[in-house]
N, C-alpha and C positions, 0 to 999 in steps of 0.2 A: 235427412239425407242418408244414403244408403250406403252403408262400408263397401268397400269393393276389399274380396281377398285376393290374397297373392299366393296364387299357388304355382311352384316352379314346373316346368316342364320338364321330366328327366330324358335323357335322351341313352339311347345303345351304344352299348362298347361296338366299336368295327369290328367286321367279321376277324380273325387272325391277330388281333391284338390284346393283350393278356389286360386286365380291369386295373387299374388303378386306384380308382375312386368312382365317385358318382358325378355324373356333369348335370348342373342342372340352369336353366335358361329360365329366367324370371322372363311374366308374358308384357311387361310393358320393353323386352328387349327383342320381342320378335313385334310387335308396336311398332316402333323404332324404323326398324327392317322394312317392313313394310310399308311405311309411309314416306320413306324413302323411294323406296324402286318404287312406287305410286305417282309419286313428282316428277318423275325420270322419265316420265313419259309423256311422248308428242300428244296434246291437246287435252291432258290435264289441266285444268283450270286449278287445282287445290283442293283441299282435304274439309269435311266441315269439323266446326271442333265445339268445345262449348263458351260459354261464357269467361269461365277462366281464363279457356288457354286462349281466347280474344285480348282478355285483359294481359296476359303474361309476353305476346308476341307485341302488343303495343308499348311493352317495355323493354322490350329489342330482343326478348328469350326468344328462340326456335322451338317450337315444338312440333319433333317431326312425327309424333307418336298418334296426334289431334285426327280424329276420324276413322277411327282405325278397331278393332276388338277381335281377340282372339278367345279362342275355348278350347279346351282340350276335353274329349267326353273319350267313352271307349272305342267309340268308331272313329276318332282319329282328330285332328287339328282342323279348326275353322277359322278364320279369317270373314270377318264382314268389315268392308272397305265402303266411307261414304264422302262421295267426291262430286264434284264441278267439272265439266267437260266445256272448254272453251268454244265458241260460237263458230261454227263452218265445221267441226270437228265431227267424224263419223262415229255417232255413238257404240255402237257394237261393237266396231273397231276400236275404238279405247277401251273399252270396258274388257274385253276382250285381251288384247297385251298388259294392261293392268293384271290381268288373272295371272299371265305366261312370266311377267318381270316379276310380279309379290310370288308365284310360286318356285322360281329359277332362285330367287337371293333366300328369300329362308334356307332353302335346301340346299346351298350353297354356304351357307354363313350358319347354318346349327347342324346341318343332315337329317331336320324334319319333315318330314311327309304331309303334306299337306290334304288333307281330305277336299274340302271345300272352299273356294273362295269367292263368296259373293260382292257383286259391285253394285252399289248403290247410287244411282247420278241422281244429285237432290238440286241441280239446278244447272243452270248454264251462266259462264262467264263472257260478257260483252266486252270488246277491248276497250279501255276508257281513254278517249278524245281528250286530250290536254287544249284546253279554253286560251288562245290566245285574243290578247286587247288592241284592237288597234284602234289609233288614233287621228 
């Protein structure tokens, strides 16, 4: 299995404001963020995740992080997002305010720049019919 490292994300002092310290955002907290405003969105179906976090939300955990990967390179912050677009829903059009909501809340909630934010629909969600018995 493969370590995954954690490398912070350091962000800029504001223009006009004297340094204080160094800020720095661990990437399973723009994860987070993102998978969040991902949800928030009309005709999301859900995030995919792995095995774990199947087992971990079957134990009432949330994990808003699930489907989600960020990188930081020299050309700037990436975001790949891989999601479920519920049935009647206009693909583009989700996938689309998916980009406009994960890139409004990072930038809003760290004041990172987002280079790229790719959307991944790895399936479509059917409403599930609840089976009634009659007798």
């Amino acid at each position: 299995m493969a370590e995954k490292t954690t490398t912070a994300y350091l962000q800029m002092t504001p223009a006009g404001k004297e340094a204080l310290g160094k800020i720095e955002v661990a990437p399973e907290v723009l994860e987070v963020i993102a998978g969040i405003a991902t949800i928030d969105v009309e005709g999301v179906g859900g995030t995919r995740g792995s095995f774990a976090t199947g087992v971990a939300e079957r134990l009432g955990k949330k994990v808003h992080g699930k489907g989600i990967k960020t990188e930081l390179t020299e050309q700037g912050l990436f975001v790949e997002i891989y999601c479920t677009v519920k049935y009647g829903a206009s693909i583009p059009k989700v996938a689309k305010e998916v980009q406009n909501q994960v890139r409004q809340a990072i930038f809003n909630m760290t004041s990172l720049e987002t280079q790229e934010i790719n959307v991944h629909i790895t399936g479509i969600q059917f409403e599930q019919q609840k089976e009634t018995i009659t007798e």
